[in-house]
N, CA, C and O atoms as a GROMACS GRO file, in nm:
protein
  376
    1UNK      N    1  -9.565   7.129  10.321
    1UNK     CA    2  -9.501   7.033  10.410
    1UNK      C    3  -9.606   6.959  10.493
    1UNK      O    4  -9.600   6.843  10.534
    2UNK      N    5  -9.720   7.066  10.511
    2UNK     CA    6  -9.818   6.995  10.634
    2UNK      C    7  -9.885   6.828  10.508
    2UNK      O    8  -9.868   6.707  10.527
    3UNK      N    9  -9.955   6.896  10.397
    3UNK     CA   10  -9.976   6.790  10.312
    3UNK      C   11  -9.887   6.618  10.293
    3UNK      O   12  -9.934   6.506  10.272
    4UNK      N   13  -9.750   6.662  10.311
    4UNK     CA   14  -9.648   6.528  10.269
    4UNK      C   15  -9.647   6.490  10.404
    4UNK      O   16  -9.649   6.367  10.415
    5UNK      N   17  -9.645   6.554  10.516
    5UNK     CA   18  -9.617   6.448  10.662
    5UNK      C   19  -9.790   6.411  10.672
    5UNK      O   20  -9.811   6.293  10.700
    6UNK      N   21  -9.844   6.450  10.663
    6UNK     CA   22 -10.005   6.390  10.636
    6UNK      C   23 -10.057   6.273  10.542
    6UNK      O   24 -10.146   6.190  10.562
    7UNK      N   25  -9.968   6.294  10.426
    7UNK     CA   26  -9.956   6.170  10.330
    7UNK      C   27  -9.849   6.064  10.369
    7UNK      O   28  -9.852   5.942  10.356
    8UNK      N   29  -9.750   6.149  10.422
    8UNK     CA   30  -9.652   5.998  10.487
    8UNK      C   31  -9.764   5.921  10.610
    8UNK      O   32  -9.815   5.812  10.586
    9UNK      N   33  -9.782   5.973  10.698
    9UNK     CA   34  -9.895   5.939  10.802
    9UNK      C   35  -9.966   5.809  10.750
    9UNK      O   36  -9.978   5.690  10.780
   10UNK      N   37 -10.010   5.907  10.649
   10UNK     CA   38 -10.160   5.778  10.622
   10UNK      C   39 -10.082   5.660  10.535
   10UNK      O   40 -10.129   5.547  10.548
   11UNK      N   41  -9.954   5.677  10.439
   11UNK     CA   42  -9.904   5.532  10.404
   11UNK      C   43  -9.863   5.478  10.502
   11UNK      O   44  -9.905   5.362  10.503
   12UNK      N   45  -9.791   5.504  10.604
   12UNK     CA   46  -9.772   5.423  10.736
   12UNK      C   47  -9.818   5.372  10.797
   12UNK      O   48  -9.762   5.284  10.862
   13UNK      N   49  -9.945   5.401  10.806
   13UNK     CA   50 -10.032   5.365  10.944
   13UNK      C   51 -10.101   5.232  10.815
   13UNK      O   52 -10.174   5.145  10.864
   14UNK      N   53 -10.083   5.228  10.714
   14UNK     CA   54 -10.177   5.100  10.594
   14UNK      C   55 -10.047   5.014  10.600
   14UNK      O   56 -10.039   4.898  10.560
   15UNK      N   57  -9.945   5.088  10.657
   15UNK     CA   58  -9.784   4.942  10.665
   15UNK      C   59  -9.846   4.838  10.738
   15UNK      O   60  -9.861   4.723  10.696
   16UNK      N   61  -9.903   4.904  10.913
   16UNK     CA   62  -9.892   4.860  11.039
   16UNK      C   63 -10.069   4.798  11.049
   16UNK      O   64 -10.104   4.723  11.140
   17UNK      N   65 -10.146   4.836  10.960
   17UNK     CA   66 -10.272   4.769  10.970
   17UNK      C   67 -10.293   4.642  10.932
   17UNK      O   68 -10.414   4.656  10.916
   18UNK      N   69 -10.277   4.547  10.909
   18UNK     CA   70 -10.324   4.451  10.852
   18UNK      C   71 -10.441   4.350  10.878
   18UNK      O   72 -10.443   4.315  10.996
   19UNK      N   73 -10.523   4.302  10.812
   19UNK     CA   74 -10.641   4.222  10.854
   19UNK      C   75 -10.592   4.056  10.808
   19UNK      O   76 -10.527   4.027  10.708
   20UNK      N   77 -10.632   3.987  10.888
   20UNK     CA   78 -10.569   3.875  10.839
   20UNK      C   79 -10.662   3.794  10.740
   20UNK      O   80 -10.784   3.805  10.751
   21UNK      N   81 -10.619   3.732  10.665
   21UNK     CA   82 -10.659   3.676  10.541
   21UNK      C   83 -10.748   3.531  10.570
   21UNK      O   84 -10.674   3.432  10.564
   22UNK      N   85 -10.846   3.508  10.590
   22UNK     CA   86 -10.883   3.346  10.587
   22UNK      C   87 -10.816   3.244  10.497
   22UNK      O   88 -10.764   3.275  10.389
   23UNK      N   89 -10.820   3.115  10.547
   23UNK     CA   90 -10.720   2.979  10.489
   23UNK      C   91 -10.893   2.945  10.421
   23UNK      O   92 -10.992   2.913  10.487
   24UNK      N   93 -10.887   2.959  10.318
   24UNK     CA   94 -11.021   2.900  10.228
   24UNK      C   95 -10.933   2.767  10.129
   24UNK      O   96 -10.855   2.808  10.043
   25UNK      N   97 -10.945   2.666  10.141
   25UNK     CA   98 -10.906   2.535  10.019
   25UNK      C   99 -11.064   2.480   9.978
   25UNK      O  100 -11.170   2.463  10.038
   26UNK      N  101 -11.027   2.467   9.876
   26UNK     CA  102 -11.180   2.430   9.727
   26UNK      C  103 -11.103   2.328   9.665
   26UNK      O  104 -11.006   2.323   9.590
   27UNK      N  105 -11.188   2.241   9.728
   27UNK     CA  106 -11.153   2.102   9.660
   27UNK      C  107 -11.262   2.074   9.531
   27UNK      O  108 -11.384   2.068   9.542
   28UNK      N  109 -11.201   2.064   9.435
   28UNK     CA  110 -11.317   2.056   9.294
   28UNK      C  111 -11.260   1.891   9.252
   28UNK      O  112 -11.157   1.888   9.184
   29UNK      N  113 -11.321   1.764   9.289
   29UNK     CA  114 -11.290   1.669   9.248
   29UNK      C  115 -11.416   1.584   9.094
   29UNK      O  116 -11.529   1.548   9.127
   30UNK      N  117 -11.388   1.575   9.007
   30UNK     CA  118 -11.435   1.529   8.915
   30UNK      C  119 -11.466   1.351   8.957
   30UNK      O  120 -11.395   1.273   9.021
   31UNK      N  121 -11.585   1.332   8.900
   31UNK     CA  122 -11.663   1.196   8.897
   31UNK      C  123 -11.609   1.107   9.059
   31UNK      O  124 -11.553   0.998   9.072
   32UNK      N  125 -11.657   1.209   9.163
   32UNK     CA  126 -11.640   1.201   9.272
   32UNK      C  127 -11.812   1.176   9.345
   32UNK      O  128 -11.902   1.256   9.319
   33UNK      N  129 -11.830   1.074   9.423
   33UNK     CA  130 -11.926   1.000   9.464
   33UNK      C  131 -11.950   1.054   9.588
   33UNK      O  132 -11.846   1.095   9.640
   34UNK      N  133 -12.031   1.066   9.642
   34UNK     CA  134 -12.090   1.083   9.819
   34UNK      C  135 -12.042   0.952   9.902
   34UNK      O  136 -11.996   0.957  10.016
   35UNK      N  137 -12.069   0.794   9.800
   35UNK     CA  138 -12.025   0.718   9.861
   35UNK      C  139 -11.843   0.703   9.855
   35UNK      O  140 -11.785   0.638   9.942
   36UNK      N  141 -11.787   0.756   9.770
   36UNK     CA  142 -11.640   0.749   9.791
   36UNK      C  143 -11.582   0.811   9.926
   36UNK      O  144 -11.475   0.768   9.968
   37UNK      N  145 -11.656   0.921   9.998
   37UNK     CA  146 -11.606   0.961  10.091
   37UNK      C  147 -11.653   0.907  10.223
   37UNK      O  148 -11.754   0.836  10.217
   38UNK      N  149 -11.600   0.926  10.335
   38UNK     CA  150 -11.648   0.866  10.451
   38UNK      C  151 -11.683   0.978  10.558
   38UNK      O  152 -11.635   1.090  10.576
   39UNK      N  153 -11.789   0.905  10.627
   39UNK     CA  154 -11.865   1.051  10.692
   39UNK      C  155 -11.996   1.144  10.682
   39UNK      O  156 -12.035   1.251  10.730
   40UNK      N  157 -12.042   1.044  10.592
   40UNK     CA  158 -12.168   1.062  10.516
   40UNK      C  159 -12.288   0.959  10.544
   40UNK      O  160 -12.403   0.960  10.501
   41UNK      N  161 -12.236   0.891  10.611
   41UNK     CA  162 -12.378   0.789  10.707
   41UNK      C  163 -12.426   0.692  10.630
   41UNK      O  164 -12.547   0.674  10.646
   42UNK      N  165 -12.357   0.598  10.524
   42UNK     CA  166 -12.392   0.551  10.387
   42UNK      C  167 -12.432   0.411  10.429
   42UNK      O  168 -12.458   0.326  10.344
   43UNK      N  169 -12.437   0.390  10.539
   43UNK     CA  170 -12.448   0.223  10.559
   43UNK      C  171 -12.347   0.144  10.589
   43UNK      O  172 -12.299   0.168  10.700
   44UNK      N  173 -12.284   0.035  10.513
   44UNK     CA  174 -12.199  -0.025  10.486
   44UNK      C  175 -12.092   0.002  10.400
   44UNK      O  176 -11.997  -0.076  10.397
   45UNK      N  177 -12.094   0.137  10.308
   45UNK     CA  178 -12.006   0.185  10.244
   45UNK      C  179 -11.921   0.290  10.382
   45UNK      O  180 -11.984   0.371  10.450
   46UNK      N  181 -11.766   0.262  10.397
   46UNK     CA  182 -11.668   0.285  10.460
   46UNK      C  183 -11.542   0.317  10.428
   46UNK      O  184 -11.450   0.268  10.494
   47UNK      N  185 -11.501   0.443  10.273
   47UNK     CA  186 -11.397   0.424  10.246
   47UNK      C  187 -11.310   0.475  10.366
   47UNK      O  188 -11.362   0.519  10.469
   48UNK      N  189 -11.172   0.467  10.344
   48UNK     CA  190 -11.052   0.527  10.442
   48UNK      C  191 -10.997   0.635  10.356
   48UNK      O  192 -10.920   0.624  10.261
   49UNK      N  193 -11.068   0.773  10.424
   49UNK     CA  194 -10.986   0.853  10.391
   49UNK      C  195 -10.918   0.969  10.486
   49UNK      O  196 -10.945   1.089  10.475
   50UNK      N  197 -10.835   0.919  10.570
   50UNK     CA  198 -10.835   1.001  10.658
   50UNK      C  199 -10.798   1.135  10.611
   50UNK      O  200 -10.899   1.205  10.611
   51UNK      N  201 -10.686   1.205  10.569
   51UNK     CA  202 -10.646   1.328  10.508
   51UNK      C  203 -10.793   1.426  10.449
   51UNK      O  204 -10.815   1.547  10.449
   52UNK      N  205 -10.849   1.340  10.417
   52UNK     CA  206 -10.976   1.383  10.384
   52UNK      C  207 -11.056   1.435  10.511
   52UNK      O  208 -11.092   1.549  10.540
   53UNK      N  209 -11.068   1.338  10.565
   53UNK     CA  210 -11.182   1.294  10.686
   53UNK      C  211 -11.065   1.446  10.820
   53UNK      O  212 -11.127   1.519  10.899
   54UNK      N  213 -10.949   1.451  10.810
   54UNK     CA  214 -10.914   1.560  10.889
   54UNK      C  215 -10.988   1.723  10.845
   54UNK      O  216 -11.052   1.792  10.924
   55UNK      N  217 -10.964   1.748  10.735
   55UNK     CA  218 -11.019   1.839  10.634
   55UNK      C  219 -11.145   1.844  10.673
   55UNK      O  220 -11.172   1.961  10.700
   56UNK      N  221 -11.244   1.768  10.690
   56UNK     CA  222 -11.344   1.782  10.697
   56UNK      C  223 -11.415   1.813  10.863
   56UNK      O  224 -11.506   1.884  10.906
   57UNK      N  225 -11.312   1.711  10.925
   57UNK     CA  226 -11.319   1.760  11.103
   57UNK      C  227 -11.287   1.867  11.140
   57UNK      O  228 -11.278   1.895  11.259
   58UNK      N  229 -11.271   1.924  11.072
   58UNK     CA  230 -11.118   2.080  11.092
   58UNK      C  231 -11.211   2.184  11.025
   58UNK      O  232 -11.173   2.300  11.045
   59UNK      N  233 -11.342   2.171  10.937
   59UNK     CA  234 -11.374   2.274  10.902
   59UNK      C  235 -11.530   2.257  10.856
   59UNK      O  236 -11.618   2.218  10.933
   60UNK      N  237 -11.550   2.286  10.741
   60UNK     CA  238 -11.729   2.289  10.711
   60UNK      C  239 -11.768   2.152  10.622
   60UNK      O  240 -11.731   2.114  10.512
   61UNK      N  241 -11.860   2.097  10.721
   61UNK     CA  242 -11.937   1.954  10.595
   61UNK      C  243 -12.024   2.065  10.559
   61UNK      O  244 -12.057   2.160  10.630
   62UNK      N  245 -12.061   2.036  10.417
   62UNK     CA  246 -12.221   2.107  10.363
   62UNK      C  247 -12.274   1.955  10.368
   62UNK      O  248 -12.201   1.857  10.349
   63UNK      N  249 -12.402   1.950  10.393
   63UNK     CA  250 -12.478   1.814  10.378
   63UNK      C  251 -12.596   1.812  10.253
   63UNK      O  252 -12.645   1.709  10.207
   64UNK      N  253 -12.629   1.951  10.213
   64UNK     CA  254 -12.717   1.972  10.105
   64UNK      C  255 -12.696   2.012  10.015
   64UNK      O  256 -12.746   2.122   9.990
   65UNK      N  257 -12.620   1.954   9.924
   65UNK     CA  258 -12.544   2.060   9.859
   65UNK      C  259 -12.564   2.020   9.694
   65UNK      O  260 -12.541   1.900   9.694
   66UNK      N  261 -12.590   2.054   9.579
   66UNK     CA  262 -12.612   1.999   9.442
   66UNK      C  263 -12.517   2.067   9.323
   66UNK      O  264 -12.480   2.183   9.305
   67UNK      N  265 -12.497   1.957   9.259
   67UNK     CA  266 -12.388   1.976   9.119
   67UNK      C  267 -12.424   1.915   9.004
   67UNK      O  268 -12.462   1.798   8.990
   68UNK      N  269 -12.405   2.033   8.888
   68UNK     CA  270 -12.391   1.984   8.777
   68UNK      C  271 -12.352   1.838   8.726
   68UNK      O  272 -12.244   1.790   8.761
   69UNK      N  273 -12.447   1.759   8.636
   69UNK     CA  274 -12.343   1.632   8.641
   69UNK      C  275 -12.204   1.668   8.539
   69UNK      O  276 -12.159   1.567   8.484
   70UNK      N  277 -12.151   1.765   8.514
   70UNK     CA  278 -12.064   1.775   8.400
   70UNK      C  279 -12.001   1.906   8.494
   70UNK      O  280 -12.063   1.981   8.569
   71UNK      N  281 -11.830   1.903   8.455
   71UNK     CA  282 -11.737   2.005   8.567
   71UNK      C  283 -11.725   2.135   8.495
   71UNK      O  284 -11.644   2.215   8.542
   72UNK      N  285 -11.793   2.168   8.390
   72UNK     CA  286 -11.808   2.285   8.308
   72UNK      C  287 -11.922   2.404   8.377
   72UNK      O  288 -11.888   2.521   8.389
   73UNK      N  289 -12.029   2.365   8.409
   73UNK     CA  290 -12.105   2.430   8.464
   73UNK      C  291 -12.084   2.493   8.586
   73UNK      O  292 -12.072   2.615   8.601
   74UNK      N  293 -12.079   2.396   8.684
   74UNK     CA  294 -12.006   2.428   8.840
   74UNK      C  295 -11.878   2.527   8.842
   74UNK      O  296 -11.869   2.617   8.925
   75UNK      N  297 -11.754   2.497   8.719
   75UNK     CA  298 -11.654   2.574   8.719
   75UNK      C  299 -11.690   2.686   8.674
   75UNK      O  300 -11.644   2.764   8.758
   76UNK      N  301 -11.744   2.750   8.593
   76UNK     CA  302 -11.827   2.887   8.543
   76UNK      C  303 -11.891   2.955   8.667
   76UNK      O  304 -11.885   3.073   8.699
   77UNK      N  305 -11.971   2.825   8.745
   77UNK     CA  306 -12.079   2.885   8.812
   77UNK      C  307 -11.966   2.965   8.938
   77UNK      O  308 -11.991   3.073   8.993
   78UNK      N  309 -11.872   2.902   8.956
   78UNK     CA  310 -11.755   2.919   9.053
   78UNK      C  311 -11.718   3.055   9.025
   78UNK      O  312 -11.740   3.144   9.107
   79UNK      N  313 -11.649   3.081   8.888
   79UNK     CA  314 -11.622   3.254   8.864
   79UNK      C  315 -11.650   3.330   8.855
   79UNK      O  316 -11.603   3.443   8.872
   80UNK      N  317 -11.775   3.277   8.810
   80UNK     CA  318 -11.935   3.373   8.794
   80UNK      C  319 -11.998   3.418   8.923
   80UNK      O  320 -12.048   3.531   8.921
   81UNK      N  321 -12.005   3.352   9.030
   81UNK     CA  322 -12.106   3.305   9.111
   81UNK      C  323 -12.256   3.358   9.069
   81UNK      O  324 -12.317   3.448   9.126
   82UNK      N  325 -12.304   3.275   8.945
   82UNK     CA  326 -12.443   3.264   8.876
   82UNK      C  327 -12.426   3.099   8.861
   82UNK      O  328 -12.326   3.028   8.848
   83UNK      N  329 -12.573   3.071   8.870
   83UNK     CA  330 -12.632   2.936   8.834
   83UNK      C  331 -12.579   2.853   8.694
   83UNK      O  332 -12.612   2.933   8.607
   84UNK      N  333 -12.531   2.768   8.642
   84UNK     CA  334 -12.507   2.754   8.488
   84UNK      C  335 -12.675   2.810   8.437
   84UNK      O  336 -12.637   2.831   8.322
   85UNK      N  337 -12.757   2.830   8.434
   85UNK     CA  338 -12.888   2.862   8.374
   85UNK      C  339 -12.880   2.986   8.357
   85UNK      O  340 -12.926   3.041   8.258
   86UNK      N  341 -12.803   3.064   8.480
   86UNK     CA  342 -12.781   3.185   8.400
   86UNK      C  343 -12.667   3.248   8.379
   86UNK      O  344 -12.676   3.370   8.375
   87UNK      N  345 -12.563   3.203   8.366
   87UNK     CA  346 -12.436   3.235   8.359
   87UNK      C  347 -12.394   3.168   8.178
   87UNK      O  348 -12.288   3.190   8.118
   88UNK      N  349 -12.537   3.071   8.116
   88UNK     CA  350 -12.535   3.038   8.006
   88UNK      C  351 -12.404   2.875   7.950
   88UNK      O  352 -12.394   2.818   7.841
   89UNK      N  353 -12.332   2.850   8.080
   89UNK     CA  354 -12.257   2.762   8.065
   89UNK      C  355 -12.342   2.642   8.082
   89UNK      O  356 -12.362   2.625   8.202
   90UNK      N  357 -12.399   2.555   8.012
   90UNK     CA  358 -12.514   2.441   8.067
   90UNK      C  359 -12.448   2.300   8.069
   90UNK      O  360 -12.457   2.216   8.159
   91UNK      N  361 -12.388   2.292   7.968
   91UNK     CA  362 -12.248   2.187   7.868
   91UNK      C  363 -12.116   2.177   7.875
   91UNK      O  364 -12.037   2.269   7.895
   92UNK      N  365 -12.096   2.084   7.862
   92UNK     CA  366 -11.914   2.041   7.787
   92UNK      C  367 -11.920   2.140   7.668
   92UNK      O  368 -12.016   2.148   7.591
   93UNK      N  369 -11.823   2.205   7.663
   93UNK     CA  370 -11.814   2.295   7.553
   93UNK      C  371 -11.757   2.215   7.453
   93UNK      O  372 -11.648   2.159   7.461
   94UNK      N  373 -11.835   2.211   7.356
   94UNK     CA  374 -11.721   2.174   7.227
   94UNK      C  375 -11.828   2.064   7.129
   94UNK      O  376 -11.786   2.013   7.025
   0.00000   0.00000   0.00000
């Protein structure tokens, strides 16, 4: 008996614990430009994107950041978290 109110115990107390989960969104946009977005200090290039431009006030700019020119590599490198060089995805498959 001491064992089962000891095991009820400990599933209970994992009811009432909870850690809260971070809001992470991954925007993966294909043949997407530095100059298409705004907020990036481009000169005279000014698109309007606000929905965007909130997203980006609201959370993390990376300013250094480098990509595959092809969405095969980056997406591998994403599930993998390895480089396409070594995760072996380099290409468009096919």
């Amino acid at each position: 008996m001491r064992h089962f109110s000891f095991l009820i115990l400990v599933i209970a107390s994992g009811l009432f614990v909870r850690a809260q989960s971070p809001n992470i969104l991954l925007i993966i946009a294909d043949d997407l430009g530095v100059d298409a977005l705004n907020g990036y200090n481009l000169g005279s290039i000014n698109p309007t994107t606000p929905h965007l431009d909130s997203l980006r006030n609201n959370g993390l700019t990376f300013t250094n950041v480098w990509s595959s020119p092809v969405c095969s590599p980056t997406r591998a490198g994403i599930m993998s978290g390895k480089y396409g060089i070594k995760n072996g995805v380099k290409t468009v498959p096919g």
